[in-house]
C-alpha positions as CSV (number, residue, x, y, z in Angstrom):
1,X,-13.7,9.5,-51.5
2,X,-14.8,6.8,-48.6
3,X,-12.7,5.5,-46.1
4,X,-12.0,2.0,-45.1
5,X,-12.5,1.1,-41.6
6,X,-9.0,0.9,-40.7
7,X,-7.7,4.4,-42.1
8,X,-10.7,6.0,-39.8
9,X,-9.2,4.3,-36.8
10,X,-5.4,5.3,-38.4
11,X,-6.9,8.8,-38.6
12,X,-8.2,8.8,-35.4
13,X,-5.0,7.8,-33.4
14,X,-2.9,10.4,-35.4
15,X,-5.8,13.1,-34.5
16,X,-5.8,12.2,-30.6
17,X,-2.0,11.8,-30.8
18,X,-1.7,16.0,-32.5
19,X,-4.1,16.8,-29.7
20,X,-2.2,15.4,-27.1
21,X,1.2,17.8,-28.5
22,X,-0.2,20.5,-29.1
23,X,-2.6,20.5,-25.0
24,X,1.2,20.0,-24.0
25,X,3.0,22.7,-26.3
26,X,0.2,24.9,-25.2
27,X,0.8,24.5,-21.6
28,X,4.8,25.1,-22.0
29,X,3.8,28.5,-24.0
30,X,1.4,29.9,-21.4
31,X,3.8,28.7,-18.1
32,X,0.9,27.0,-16.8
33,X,3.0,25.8,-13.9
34,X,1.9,27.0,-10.8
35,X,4.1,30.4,-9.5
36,X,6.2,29.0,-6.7
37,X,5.2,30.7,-3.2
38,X,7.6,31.7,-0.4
39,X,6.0,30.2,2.9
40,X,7.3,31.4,6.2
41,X,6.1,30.9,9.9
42,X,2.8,29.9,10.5
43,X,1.6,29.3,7.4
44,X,4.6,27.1,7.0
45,X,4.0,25.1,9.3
46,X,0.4,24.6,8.8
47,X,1.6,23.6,5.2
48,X,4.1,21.1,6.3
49,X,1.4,19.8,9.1
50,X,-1.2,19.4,5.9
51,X,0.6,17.9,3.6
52,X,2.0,15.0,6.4
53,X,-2.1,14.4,7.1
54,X,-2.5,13.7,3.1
55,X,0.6,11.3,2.9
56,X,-1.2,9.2,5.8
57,X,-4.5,9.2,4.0
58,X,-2.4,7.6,1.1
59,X,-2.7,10.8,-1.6
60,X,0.4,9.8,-3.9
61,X,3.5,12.2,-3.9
62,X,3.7,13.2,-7.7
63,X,-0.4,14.4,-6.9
64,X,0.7,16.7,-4.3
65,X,3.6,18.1,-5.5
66,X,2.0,19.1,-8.9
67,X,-1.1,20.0,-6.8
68,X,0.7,22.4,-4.7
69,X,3.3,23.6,-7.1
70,X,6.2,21.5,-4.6
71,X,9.1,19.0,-5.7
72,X,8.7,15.6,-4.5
73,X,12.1,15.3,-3.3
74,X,10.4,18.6,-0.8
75,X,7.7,16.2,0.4
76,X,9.9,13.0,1.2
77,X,12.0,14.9,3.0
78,X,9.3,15.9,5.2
């Protein structure tokens, strides 16, 4: 059985498209989000003083929060 050019491409979207669901069902099994951290004094503020310095250099809000395991309402409020 040969294929013609166009099924291979149809096959490949529809393999790259399973891959995409199940790298994303994967991730909601295994709770790859990051475990949210209490911060309190000092290493609060450090936190708070670190991510203001990466908003200035122009790193993007949904980048940090996933980064740091934050909401971005958090970081606009800061």
């Amino acid at each position: 059985m040969s294929l013609d050019r166009s099924e291979i491409v149809q096959l490949k979207v529809a393999i790259s498209a399973l891959q995409k669901i199940i790298a994303t069902n994967a991730r909601k099994a295994t709770g790859a989000r990051p475990k949210r951290l209490r911060r309190s004094g000092k290493e609060l503020s450090a936190f708070r003083k670190m991510l203001r310095i990466e908003r200035k250099k122009g790193v993007p809000v949904p980048v940090l929060a996933e980064r740091h395991g934050i909401s971005t309402s958090y970081i606009y409020q800061l």
